[in-house]
Residue frames as a rotation matrix with the C-alpha (Angstrom) as fourth column:
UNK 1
-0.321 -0.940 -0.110 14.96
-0.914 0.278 0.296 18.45
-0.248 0.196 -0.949 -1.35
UNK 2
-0.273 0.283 0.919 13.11
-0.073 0.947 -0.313 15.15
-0.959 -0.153 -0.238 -1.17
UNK 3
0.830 0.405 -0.383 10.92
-0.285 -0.283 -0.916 16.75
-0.479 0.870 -0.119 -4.49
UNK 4
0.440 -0.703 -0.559 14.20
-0.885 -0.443 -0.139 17.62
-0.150 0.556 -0.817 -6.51
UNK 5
-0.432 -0.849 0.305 15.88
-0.820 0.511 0.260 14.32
-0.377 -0.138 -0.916 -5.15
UNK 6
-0.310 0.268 0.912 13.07
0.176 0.959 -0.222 11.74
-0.934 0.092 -0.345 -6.42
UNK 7
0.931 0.360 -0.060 12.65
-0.015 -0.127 -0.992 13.38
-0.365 0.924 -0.113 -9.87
UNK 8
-0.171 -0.864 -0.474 16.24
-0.979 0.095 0.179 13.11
-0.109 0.495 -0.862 -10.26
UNK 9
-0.641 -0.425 0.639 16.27
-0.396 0.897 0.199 9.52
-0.657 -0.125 -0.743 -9.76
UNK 10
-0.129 0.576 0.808 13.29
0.014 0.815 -0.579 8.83
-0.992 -0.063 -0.113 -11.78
UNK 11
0.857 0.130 -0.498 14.10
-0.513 0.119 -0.850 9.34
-0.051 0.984 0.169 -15.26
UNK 12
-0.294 -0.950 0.109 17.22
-0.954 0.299 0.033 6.80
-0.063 -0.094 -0.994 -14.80
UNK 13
-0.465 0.436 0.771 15.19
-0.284 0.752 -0.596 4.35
-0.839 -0.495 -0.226 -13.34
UNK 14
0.644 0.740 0.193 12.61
-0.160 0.377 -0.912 4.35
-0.748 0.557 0.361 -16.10
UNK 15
0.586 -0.414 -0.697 15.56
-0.654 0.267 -0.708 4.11
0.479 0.870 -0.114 -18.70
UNK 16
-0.812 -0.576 -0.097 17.26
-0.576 0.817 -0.029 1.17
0.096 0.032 -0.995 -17.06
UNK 17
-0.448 0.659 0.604 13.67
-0.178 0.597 -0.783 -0.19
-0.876 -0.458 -0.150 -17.45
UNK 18
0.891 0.187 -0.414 13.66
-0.439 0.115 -0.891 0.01
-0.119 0.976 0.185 -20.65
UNK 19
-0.077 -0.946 -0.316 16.76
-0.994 0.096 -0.045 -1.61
0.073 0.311 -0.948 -21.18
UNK 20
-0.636 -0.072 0.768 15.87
-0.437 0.854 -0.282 -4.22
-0.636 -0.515 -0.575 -19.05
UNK 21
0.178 0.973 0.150 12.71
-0.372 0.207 -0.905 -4.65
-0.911 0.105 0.399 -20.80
UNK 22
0.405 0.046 -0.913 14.94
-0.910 -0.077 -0.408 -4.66
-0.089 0.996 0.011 -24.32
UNK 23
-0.673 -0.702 0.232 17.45
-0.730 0.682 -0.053 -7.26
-0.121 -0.205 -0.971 -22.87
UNK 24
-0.448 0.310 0.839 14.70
-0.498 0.693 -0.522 -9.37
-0.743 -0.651 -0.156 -21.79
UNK 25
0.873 0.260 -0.413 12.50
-0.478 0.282 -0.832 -9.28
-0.099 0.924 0.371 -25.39
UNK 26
0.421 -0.637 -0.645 16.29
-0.872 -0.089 -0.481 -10.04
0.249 0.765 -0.594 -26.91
UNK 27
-0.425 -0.675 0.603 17.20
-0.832 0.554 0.034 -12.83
-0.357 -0.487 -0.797 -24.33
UNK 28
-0.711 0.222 -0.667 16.09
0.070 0.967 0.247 -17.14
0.700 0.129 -0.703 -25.07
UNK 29
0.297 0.940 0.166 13.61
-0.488 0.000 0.873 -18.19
0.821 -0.340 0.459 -23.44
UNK 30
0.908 -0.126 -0.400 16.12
0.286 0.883 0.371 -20.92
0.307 -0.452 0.838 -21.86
UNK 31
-0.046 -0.852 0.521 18.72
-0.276 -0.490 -0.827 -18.73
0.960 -0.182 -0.213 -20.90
UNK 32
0.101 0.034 -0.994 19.74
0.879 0.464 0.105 -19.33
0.465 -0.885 0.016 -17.44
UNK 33
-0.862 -0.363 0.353 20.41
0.365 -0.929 -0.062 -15.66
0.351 0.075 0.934 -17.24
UNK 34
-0.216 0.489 0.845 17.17
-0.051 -0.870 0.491 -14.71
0.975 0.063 0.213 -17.96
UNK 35
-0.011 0.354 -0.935 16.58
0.861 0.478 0.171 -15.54
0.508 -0.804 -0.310 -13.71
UNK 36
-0.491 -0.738 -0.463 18.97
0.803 -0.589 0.088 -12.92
-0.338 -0.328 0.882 -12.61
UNK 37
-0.783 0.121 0.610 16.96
0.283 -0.803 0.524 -10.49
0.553 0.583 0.595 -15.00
UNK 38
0.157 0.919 -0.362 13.67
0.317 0.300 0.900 -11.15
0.935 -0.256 -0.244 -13.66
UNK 39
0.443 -0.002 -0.897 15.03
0.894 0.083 0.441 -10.66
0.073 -0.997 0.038 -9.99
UNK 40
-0.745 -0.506 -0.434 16.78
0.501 -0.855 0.136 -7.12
-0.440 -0.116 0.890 -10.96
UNK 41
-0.509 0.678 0.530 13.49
0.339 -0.408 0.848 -6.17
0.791 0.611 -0.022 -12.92
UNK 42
0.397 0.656 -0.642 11.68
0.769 0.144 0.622 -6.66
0.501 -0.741 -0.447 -9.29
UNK 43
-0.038 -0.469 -0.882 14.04
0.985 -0.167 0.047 -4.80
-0.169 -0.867 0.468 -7.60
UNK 44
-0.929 -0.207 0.308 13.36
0.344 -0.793 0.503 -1.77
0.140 0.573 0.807 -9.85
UNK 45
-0.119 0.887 0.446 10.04
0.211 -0.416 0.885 -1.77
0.970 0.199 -0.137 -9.49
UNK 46
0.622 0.308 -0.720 10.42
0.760 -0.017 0.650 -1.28
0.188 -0.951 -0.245 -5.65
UNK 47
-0.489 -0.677 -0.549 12.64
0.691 -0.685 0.230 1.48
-0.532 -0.267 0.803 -6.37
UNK 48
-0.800 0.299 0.520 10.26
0.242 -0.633 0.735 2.78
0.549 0.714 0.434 -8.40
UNK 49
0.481 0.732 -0.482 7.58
0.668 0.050 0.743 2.48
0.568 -0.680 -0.465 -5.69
UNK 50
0.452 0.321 -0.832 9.53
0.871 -0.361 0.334 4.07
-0.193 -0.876 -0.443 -3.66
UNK 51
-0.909 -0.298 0.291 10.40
0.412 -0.740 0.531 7.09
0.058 0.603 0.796 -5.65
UNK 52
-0.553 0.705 0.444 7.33
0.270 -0.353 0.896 7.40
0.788 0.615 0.004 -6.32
UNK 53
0.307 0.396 -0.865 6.06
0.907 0.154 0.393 7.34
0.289 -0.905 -0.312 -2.59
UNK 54
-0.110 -0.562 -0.820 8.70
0.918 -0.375 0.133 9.98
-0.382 -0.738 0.557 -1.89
UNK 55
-0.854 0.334 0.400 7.10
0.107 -0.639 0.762 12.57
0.510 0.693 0.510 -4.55
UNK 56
-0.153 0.934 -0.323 4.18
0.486 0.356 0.798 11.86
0.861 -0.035 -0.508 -2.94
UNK 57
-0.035 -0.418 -0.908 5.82
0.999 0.003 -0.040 12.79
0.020 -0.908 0.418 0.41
UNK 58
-0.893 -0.213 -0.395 6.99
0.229 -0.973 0.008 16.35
-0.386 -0.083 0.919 -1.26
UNK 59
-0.479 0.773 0.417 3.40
-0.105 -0.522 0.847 17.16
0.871 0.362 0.331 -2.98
UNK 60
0.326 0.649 -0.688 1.78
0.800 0.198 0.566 16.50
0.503 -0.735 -0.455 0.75
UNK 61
-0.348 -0.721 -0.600 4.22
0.801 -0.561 0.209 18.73
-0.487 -0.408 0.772 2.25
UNK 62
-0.960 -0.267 -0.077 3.51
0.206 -0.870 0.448 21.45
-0.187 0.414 0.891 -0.15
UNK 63
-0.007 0.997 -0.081 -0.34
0.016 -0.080 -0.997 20.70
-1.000 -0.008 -0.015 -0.79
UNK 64
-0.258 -0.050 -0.965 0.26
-0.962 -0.081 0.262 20.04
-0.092 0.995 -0.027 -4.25
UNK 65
-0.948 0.141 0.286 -0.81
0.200 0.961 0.189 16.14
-0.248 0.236 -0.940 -4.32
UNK 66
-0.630 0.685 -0.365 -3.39
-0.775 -0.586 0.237 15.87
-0.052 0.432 0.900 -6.67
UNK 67
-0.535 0.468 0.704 -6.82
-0.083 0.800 -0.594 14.08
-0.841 -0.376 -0.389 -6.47
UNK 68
-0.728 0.457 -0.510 -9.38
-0.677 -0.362 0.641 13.34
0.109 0.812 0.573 -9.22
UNK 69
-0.286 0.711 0.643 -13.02
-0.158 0.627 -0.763 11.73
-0.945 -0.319 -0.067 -7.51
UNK 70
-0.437 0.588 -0.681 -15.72
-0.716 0.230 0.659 9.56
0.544 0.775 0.321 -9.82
UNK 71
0.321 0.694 0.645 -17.83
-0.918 0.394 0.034 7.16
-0.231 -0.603 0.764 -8.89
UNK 72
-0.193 -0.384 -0.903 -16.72
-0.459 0.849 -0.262 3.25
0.867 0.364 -0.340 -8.82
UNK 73
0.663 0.680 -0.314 -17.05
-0.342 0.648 0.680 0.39
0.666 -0.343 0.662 -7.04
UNK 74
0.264 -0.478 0.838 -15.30
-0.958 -0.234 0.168 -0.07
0.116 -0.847 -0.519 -3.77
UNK 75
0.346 -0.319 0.882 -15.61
-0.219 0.887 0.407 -4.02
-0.912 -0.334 0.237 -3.15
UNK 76
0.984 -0.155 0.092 -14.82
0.137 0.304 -0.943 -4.47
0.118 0.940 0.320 -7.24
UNK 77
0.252 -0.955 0.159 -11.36
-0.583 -0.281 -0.762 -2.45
0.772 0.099 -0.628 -6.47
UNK 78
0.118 -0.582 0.805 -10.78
-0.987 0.022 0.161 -4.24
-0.112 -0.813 -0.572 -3.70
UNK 79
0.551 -0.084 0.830 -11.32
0.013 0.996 0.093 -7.99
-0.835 -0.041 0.549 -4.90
UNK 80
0.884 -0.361 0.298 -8.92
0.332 0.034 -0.943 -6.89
0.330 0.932 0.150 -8.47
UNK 81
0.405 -0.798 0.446 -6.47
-0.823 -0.531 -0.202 -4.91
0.398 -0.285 -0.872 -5.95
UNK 82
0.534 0.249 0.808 -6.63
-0.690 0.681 0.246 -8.60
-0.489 -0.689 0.535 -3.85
UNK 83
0.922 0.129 0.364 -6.12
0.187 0.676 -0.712 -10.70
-0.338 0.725 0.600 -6.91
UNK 84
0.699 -0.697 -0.159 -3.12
-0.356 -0.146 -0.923 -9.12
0.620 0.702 -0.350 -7.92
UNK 85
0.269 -0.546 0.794 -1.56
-0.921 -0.386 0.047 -8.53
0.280 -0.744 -0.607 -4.74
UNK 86
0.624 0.025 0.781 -2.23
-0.327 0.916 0.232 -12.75
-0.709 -0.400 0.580 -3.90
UNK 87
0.991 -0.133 -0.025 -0.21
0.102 0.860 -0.499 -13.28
0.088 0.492 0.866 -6.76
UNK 88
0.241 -0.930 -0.277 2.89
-0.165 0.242 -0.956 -12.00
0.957 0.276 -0.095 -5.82
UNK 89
-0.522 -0.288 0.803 2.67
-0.852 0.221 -0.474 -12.49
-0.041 -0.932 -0.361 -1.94
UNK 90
-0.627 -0.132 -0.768 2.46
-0.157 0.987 -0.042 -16.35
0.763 0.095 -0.639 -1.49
UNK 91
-0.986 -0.165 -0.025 3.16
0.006 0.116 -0.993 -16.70
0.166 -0.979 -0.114 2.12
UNK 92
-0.891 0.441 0.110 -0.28
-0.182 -0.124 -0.975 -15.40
-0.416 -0.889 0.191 3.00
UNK 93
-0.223 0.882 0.415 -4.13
0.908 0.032 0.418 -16.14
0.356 0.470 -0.808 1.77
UNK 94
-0.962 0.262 0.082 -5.75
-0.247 -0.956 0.157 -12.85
0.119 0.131 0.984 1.07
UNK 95
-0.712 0.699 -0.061 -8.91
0.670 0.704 0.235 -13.63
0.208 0.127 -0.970 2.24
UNK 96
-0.648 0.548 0.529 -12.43
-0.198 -0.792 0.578 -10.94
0.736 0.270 0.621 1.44
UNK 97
-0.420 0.768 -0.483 -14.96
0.891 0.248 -0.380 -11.08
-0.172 -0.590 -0.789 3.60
UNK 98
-0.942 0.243 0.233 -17.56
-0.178 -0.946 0.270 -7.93
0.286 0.213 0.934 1.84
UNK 99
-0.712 0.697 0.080 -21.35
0.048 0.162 -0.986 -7.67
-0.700 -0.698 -0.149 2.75
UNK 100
0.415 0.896 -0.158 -22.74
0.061 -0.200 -0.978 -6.90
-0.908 0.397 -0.138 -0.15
UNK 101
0.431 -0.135 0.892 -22.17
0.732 0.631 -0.258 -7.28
-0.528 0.764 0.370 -3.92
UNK 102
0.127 -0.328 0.936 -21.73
0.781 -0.549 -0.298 -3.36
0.612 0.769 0.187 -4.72
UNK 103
0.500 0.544 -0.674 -20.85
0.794 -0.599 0.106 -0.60
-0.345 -0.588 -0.731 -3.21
UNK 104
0.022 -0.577 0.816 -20.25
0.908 -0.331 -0.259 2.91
0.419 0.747 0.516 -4.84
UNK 105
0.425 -0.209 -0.881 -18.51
0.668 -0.585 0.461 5.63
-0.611 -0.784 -0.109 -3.67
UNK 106
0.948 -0.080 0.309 -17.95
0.145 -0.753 -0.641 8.97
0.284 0.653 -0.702 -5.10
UNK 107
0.767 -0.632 -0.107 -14.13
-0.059 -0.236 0.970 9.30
-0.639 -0.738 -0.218 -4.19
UNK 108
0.290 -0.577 -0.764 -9.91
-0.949 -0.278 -0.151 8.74
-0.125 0.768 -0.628 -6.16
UNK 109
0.925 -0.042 -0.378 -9.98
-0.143 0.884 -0.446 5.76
0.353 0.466 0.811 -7.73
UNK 110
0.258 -0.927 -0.274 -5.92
0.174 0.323 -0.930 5.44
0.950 0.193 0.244 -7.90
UNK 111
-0.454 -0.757 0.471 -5.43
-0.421 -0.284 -0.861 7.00
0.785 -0.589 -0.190 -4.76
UNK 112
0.643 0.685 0.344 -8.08
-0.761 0.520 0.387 4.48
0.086 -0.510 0.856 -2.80
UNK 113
0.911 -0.231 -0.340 -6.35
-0.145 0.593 -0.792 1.85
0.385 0.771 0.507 -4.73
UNK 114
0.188 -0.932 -0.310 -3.10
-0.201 0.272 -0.941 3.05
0.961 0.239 -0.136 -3.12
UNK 115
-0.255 0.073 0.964 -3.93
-0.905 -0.370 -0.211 2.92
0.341 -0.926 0.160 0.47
UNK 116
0.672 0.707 0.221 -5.41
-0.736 0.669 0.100 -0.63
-0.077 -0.230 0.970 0.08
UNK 117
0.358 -0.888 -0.289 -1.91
-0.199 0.230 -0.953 -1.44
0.912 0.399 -0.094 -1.53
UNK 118
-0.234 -0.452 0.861 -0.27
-0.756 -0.472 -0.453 0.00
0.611 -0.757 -0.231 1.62
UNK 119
0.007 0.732 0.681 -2.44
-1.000 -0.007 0.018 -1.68
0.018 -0.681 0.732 3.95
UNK 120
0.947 -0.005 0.321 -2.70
-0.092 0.953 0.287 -5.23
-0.307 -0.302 0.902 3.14
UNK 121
0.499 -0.843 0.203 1.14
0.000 -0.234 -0.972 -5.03
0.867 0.485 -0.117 2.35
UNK 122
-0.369 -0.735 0.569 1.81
-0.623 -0.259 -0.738 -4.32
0.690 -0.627 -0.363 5.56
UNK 123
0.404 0.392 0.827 -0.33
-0.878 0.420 0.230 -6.45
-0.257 -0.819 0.513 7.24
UNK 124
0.929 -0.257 -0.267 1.64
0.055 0.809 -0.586 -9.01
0.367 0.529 0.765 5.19
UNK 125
-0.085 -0.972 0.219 5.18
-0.239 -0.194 -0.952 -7.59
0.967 -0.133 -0.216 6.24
UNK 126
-0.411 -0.355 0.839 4.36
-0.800 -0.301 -0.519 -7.12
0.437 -0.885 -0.160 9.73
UNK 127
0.305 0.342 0.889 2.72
-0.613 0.785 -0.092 -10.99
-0.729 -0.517 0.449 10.97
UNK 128
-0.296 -0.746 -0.596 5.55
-0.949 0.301 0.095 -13.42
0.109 0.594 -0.797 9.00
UNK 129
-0.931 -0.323 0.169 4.94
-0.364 0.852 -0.377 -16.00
-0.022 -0.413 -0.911 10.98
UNK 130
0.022 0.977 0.211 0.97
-0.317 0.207 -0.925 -16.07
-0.948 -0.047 0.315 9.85
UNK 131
-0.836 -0.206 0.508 -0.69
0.278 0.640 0.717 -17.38
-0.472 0.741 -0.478 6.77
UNK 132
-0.004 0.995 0.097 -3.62
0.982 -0.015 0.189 -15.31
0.190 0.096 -0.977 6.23
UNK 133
-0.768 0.316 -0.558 -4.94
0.213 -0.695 -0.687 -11.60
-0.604 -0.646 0.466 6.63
UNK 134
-0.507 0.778 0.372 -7.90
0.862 0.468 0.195 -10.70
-0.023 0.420 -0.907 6.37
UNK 135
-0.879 0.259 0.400 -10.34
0.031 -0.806 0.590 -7.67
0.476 0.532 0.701 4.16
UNK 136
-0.557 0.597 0.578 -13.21
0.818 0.274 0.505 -6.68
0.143 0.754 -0.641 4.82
UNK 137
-0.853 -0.002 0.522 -16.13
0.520 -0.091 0.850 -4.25
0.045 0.996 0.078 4.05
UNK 138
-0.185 0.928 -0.324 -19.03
0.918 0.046 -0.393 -3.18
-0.350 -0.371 -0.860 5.10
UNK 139
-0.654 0.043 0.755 -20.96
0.006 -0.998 0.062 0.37
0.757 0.045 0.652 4.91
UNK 140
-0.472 0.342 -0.813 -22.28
0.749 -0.331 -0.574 2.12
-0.465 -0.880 -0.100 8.51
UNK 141
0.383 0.402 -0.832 -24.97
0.178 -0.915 -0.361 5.05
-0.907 -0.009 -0.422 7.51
UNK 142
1.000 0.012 0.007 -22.88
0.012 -0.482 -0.876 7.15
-0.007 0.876 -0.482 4.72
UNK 143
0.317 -0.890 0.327 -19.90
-0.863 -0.128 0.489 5.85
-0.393 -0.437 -0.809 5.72
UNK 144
0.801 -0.285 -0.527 -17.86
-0.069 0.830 -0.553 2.65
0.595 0.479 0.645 3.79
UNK 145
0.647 -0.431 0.629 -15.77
-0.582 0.255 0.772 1.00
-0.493 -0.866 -0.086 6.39
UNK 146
0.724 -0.393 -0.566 -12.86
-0.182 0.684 -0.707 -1.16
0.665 0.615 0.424 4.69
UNK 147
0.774 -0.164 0.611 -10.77
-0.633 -0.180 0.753 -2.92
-0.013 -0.970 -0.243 7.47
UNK 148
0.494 -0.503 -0.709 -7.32
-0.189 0.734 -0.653 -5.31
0.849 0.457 0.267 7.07
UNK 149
0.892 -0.054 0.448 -6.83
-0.373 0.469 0.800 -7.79
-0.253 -0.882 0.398 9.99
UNK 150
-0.150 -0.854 -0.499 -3.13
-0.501 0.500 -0.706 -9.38
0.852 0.144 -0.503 10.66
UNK 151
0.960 0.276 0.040 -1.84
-0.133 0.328 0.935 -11.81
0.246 -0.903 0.352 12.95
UNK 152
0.451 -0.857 0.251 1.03
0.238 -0.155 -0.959 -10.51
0.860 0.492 0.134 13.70
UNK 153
-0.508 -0.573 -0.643 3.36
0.736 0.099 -0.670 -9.09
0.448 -0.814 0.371 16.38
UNK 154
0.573 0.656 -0.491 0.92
0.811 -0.367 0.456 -6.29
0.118 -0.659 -0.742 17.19
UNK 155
-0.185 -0.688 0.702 1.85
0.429 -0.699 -0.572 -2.66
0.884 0.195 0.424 17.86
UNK 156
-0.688 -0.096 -0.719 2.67
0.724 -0.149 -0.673 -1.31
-0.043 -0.984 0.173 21.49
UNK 157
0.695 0.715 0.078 -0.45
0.715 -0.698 0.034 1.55
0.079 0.032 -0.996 22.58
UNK 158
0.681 0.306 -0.665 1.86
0.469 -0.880 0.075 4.03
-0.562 -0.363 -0.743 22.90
UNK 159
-0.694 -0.618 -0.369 3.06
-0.138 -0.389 0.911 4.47
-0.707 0.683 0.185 19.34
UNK 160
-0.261 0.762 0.593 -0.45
0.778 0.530 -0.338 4.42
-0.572 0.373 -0.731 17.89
UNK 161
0.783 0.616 -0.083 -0.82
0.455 -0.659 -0.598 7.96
-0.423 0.431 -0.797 17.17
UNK 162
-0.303 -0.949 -0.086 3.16
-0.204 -0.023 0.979 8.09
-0.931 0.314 -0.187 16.34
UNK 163
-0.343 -0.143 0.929 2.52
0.611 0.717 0.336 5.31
-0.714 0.682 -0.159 13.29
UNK 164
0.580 0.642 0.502 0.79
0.724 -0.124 -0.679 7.65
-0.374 0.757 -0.536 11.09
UNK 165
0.619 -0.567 -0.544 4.04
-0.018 -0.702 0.712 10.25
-0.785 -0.431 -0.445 11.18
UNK 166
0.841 -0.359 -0.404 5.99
-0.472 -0.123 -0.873 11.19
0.263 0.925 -0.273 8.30
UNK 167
-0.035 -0.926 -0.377 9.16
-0.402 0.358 -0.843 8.64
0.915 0.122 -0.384 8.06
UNK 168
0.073 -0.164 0.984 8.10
-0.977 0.186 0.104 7.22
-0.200 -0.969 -0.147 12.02
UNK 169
-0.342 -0.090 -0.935 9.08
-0.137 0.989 -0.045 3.14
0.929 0.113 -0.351 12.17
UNK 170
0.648 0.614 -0.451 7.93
-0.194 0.706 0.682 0.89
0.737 -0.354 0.576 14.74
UNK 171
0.614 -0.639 0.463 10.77
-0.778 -0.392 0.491 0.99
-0.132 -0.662 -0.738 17.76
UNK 172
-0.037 -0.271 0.962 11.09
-0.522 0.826 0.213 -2.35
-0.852 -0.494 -0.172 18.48
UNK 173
0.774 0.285 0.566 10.66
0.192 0.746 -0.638 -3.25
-0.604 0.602 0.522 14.51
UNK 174
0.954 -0.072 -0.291 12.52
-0.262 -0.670 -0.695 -0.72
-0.145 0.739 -0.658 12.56
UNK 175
-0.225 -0.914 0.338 16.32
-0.785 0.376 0.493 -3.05
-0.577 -0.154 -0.802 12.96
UNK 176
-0.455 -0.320 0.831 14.60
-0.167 0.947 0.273 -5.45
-0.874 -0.014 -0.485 11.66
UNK 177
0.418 0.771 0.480 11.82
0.711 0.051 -0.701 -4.59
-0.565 0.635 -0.527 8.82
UNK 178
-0.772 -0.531 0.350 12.89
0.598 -0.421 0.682 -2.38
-0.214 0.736 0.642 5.52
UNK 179
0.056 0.944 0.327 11.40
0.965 -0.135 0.226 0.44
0.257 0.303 -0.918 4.91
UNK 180
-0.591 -0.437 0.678 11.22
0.280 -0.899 -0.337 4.46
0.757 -0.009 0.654 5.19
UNK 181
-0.601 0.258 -0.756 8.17
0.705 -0.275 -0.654 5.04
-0.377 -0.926 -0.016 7.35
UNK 182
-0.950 0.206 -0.235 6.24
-0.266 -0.928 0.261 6.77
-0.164 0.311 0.936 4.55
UNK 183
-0.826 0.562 -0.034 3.48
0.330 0.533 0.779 4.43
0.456 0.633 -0.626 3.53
UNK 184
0.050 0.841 -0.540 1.06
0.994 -0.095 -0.057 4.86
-0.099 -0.533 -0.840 6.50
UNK 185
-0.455 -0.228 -0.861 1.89
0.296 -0.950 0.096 8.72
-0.840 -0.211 0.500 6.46
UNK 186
-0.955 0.280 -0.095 0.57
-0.167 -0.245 0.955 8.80
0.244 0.928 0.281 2.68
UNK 187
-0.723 0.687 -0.077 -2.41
0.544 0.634 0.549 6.84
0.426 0.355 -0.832 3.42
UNK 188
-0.252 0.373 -0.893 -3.28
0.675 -0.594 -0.438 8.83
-0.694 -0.713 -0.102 6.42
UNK 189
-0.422 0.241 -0.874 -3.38
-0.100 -0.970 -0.220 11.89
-0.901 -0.006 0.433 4.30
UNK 190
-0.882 0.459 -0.107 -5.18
0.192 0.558 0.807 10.30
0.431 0.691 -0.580 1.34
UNK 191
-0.414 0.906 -0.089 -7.71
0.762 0.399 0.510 9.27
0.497 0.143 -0.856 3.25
UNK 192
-0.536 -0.124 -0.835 -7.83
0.706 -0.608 -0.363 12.40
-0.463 -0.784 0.414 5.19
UNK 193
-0.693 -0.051 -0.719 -8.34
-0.551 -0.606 0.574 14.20
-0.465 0.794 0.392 2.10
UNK 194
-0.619 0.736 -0.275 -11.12
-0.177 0.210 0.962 12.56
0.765 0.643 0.001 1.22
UNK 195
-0.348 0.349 0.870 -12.69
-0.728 -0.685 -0.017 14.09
0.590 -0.639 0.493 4.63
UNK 196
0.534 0.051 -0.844 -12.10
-0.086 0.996 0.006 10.28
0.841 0.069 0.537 5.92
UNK 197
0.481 -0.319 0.817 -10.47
-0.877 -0.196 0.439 8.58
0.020 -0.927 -0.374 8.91
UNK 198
0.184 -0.397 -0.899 -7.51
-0.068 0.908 -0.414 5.60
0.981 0.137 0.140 9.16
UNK 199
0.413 -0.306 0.858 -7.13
-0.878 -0.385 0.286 4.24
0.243 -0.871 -0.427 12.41
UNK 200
-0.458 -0.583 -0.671 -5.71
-0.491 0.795 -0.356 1.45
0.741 0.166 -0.651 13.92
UNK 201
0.753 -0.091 0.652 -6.48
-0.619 0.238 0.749 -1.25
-0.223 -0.967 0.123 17.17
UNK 202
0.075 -0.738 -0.670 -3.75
-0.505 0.552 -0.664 -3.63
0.860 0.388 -0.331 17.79
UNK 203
0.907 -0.036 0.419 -2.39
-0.384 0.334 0.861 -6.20
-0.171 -0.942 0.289 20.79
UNK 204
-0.284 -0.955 0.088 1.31
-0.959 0.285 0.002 -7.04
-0.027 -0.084 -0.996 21.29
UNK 205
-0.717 -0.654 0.240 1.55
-0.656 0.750 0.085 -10.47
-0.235 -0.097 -0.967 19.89
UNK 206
0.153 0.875 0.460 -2.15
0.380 0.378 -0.844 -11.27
-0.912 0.304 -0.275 18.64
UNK 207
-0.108 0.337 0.935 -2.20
0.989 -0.058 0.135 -8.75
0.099 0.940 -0.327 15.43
UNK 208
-0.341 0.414 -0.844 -3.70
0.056 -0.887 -0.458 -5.40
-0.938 -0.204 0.280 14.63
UNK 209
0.297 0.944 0.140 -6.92
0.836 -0.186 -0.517 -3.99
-0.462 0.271 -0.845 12.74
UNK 210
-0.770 -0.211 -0.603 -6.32
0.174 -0.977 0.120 -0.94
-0.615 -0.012 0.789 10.43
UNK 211
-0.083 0.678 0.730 -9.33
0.996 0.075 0.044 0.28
-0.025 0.731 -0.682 8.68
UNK 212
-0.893 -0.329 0.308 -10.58
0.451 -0.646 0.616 3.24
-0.003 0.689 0.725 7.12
UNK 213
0.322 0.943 -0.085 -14.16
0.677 -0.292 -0.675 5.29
-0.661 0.160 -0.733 6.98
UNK 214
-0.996 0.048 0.080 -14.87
0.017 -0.749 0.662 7.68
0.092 0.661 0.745 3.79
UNK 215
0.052 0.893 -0.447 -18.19
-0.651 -0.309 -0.693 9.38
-0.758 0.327 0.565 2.83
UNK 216
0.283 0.487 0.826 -19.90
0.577 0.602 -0.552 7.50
-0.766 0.633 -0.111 0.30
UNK 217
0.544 0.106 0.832 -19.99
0.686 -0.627 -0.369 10.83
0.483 0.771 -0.414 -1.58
UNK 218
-0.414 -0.821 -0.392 -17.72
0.910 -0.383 -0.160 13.65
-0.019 -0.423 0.906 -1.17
């Protein structure tokens, strides 16, 4: 049902994005309007995110979520994934911290790409009241470690191995934070699928650590 219910929705979506997109070409530059566009344009594209997320959901479910490996640079995707991401979250300094200058890994590009998304995203949602989280990098043996530090409210130990659960929120967060509960659940099986590990440490009121390990080479 989820499958059926986000491919309905997404060929609407993408044609009131084109609209928007025609309005916007068609509008002044000095419209006062054109604000209002600009702030419903945003809101689409997080409904498109999550559409898309929830497709994601049904091809995991079914084993149908497709991968495609090559070789690229790990700290390259992560200081261009950084760069974007810093421009539309303010609030916080994205700040890198890599060990070395290259490091390639034989793994999906797009679907790395989305997990790093995920990841410093949430360390951005969940620590409001910080100004900073921090990336970084390293490789251990044949292993590429990539790790994203908040200071935030921290997650209780005994909903650590919960958090990675299709649709599971945070008790104590989930009244207050927006969201389905799918991201970590994708990422998890991402990196899973690429014969990898996401875990997490945390403390109630300091922050929490989530980082990844992949083979170098699959």
């Amino acid at each position: 049902f989820i499958g059926m219910a986000s491919h309905e929705l997404k060929t609407p979506v993408t044609s009131v994005s084109g609209y928007l997109q025609i309005i916007e070409r068609a509008m002044p530059e000095d419209d006062r309007n054109k604000a209002f566009l600009i702030k419903a344009r945003n809101q689409l594209n997080k409904l498109t995110v999550l559409i898309s997320d929830l497709l994601d959901v049904s091809k995991i479910q079914t084993g149908k979520l497709p991968f495609s490996y090559s070789d690229f640079d790990m700290l390259a995707v992560l200081a261009e994934v950084s760069e974007i991401m810093q421009q539309t979250y303010t609030t916080h300094k994205i700040e890198l911290h890599l060990e070395q200058d290259e490091l390639i890994v034989h793994a999906d590009q797009q679907r790395i790409e989305q997990v790093i998304i995920n990841l410093i995203s949430n360390a951005i949602k969940y620590s409001p009241d910080a100004d900073k989280v921090v990336v970084r990098a390293g490789i251990t043996g044949n292993k590429v470690k990539v790790s994203f530090h908040d200071f935030g409210i921290g997650i209780a130990p005994d909903q650590h191995d919960r958090i990675f659960s299709r649709f599971y929120r945070v008790e104590n967060l989930a009244a207050h934070m927006s969201g389905l509960g799918i991201g970590l659940y994708i990422s998890h099986e991402i990196v899973r699928r690429h014969k990898g590990k996401l875990k997490l440490t945390s403390e109630l009121g300091v922050g929490s650590v989530f980082y990844f390990e992949i083979p170098v080479s699959q």
